[in-house]
C-alpha positions as CSV (number, residue, x, y, z in Angstrom):
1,X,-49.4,5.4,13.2
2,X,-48.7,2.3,11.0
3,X,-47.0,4.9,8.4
4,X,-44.4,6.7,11.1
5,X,-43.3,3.9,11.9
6,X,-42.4,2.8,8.5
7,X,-41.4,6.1,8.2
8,X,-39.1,6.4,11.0
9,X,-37.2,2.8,10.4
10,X,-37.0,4.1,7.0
11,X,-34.8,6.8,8.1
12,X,-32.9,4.9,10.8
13,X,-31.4,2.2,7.6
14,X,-30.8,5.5,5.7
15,X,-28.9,7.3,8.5
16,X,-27.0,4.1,9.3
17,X,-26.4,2.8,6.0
18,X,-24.8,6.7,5.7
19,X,-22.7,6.2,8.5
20,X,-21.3,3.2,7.5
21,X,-20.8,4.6,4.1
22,X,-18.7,7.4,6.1
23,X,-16.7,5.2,8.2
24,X,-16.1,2.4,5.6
25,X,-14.7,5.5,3.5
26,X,-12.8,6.8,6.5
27,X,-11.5,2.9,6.9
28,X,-10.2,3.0,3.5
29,X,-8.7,6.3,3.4
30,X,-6.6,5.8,6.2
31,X,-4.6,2.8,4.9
32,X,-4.3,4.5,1.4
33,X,-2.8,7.0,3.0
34,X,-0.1,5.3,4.7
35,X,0.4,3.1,1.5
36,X,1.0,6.9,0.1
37,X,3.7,7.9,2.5
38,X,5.8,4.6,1.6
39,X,4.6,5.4,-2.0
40,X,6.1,8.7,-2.0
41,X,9.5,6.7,0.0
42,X,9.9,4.9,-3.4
43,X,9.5,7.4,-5.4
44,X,12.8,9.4,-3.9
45,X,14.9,6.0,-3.4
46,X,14.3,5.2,-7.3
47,X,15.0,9.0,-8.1
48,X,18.3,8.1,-6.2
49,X,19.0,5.3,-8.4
50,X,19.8,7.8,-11.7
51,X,22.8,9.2,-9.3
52,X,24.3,6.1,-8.5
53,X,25.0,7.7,-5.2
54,X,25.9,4.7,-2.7
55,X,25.0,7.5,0.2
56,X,22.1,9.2,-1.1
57,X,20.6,5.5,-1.9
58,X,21.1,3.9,1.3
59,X,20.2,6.6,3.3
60,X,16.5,6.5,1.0
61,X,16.5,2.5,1.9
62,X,16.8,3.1,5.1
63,X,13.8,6.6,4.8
64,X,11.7,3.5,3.0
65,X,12.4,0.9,5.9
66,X,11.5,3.5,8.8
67,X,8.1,4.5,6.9
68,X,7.3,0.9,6.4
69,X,8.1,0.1,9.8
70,X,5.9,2.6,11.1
71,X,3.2,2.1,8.7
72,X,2.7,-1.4,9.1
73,X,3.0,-0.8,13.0
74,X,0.1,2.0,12.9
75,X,-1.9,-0.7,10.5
76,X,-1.6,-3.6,13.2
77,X,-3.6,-1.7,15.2
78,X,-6.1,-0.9,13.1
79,X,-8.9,-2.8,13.8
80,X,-10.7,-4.7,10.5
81,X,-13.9,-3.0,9.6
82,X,-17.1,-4.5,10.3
83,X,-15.6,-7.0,11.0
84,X,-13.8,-7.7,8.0
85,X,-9.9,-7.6,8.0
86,X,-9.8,-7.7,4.1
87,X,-8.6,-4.5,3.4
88,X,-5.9,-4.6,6.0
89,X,-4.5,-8.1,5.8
90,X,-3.9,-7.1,1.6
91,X,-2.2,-3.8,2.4
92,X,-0.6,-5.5,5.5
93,X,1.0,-7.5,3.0
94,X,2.2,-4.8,0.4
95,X,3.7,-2.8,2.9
96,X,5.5,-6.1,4.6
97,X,6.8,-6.5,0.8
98,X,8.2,-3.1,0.6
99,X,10.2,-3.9,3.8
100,X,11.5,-6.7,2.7
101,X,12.9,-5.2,-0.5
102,X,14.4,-2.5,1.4
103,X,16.3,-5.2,3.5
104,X,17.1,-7.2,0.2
105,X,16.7,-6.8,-3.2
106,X,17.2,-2.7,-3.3
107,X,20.6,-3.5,-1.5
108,X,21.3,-5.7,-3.9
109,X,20.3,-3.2,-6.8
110,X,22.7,-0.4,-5.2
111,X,25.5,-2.7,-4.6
112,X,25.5,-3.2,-8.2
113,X,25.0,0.3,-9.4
114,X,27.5,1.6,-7.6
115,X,30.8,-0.9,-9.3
116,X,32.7,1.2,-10.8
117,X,31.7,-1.3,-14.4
118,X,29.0,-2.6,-14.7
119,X,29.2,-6.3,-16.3
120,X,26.4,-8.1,-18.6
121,X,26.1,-10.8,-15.4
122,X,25.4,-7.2,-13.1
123,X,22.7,-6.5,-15.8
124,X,21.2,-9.9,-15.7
125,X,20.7,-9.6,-11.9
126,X,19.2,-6.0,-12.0
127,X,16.7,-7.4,-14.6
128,X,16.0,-10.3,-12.8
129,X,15.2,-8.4,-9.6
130,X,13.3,-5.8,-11.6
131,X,10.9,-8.8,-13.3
132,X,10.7,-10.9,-10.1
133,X,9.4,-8.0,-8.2
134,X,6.8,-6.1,-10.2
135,X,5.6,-10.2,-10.9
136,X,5.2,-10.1,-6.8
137,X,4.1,-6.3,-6.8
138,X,1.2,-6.7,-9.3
139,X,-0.2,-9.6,-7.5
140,X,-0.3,-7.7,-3.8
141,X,-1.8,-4.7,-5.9
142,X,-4.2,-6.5,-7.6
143,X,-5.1,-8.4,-4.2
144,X,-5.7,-4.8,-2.5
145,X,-7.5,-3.3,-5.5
146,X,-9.9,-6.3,-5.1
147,X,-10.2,-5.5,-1.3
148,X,-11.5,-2.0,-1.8
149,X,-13.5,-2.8,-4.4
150,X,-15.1,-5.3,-2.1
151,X,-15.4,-2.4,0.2
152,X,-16.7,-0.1,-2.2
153,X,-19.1,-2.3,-3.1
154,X,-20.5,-3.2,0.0
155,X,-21.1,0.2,1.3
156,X,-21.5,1.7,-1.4
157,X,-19.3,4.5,-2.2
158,X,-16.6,4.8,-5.5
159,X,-13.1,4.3,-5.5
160,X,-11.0,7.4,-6.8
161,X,-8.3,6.8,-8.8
162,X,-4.6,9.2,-8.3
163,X,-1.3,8.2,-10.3
């Protein structure tokens, strides 16, 4: 009898510890993918950048600002895992620093590609704004990284990578 029972609360931490494993998965996978779908935003407004199109870039500003809008209103009200908000609060705050390049520095980027000449002081700024934010962008990413590693580690599952 002594031996079922072992037995049987050795299969209850296995099957919970599995579950867990699921959900902490399932946890991560849904903010990565609405950190894709602002991601993929990015993408098109810097492929609009080459055209120097004042239209086609604003209209992909505002694309990025509706996504991160709605991705960091669909976040909010996702509730922390386990009691952790970890993972959240870091990808709470790279997709509140997407929206506020959209409302700033990209504006300030297209405003600048699209003068007709573009002066050594207009390539000062662009570089400027290009250092300053992957300075800020590489700390937020680093900061999330850590956060699903922490998750990854503490229910045990590996992190994939994707470019």
């Amino acid at each position: 009898m002594k031996y079922i029972l072992i037995l049987i609360l050795t299969i209850s931490v296995v099957s919970c510890s599995f579950f867990n494993q699921r959900s902490a998965i399932s946890y991560n996978d849904k903010i990565i993918h609405l950190q894709t779908k602002i991601q993929l935003k990015l993408d098109a407004l810097g492929a609009s950048f080459i055209t120097r199109d004042s239209v086609l870039m604003f209209n992909r500003i505002a694309e990025l600002q509706n996504t991160t809008d709605s991705s960091i209103a669909a976040l909010e009200g996702l509730d922390g895992f386990d009691g952790s908000t970890e993972l959240k609060d870091a990808a709470l705050n790279v997709f509140r620093f997407y929206k506020r390049l959209a409302s700033t520095e990209f504006q300030v980027e297209v405003n600048v590609l699209t003068k007709d000449s573009i002066t050594e002081e207009d390539k000062k700024v662009l570089t400027e704004i290009d250092e300053r934010t992957a300075a800020d962008e590489k700390k937020l990413d680093d900061a999330l990284l850590r956060a699903q590693n922490n998750l990854a580690s503490k229910y045990h599952f590996k992190l994939k990578y994707s470019n």
